[in-house]
C-alpha positions in Angstrom: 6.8 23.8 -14.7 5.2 22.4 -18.1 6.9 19.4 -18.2 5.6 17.4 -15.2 6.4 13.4 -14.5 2.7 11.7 -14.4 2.9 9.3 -11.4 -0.3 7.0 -9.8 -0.2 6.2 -6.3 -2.8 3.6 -5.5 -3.3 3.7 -1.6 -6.0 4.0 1.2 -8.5 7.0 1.5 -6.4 8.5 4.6 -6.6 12.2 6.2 -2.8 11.6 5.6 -2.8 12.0 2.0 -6.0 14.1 2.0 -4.0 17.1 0.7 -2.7 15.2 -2.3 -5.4 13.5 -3.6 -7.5 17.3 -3.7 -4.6 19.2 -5.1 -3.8 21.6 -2.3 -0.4 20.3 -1.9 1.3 19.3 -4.9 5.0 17.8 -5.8 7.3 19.9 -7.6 8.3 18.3 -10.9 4.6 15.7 -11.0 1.3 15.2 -11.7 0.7 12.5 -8.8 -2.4 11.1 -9.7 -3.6 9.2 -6.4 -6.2 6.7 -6.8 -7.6 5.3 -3.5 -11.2 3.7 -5.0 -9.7 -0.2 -4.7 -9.5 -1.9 -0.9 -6.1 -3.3 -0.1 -7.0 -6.9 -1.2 -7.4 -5.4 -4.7 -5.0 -3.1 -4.9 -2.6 -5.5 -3.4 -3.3 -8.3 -6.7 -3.1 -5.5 -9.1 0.3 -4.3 -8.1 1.7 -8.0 -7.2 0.4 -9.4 -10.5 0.4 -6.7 -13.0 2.3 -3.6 -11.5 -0.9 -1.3 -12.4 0.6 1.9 -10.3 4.1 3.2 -10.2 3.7 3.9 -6.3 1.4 1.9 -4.2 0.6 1.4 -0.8 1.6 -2.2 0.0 2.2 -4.5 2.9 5.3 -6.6 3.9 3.9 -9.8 2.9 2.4 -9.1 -0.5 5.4 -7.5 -1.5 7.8 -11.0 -0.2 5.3 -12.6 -2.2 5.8 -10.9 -5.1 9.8 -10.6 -5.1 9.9 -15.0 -5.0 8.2 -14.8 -8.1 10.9 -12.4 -9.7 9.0 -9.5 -10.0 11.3 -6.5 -10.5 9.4 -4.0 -7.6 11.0 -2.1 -5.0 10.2 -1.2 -1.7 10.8 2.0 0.0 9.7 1.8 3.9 7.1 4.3 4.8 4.6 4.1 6.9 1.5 6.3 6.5 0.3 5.4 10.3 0.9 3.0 12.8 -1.2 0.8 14.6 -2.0 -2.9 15.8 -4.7 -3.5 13.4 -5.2 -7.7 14.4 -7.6 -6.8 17.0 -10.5 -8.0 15.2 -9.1 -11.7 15.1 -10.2 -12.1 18.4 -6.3 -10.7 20.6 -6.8 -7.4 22.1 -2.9 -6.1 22.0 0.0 -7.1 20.0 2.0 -9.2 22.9 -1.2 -11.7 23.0 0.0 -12.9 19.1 3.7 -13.6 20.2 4.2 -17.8 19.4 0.3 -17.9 17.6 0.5 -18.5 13.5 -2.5 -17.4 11.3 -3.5 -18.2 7.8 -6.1 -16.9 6.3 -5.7 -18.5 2.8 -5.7 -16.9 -0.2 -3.3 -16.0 -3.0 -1.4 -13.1 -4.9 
């Protein structure tokens, strides 16, 4: 196919997506070029603030951030694992956060 639709997808380095960021599985119909260099902090602020990728990994709160400022982004619901990943705060399993509210500061 010579004409080919050039998409980035800015995400994390998974085994997931392994196969698409070498090439040796491709999408008919586009050149997916997937960038996975910037942590999710970063890749987060770029998306929220200047819509740098046409696809991008992107959690729940960044993106209700970015849609009460009017910014015209859509989500699409996929999730590339899952997994409690809050154990490092100091709560061993998911049920031990039920009623607790944490902020750790910061803006998008």
């Amino acid at each position: 196919m010579a004409n080919k639709i050039r998409l980035a997808f800015a995400g994390g380095d998974y085994e997931i997506i392994r196969a698409l960021k070498e090439g040796s599985v491709e999408v008919d119909g586009i050149e997916l070029v997937v960038l996975t260099a910037h942590g999710p902090r970063e890749r987060h602020w770029r998306m929220g603030r200047n819509l740098e990728y046409d696809i991008c990994e992107f959690n729940v709160g960044a993106y209700f951030m970015v849609r009460a400022r009017n910014v015209a982004i859509t989500a699409i619901p996929v999730f590339l694992h899952r997994r409690f990943r809050h154990h490092r705060a100091g709560c061993c399993a998911a049920y031990e956060w039920a009623g607790k509210w944490q902020h750790r500061g910061g803006e998008l």
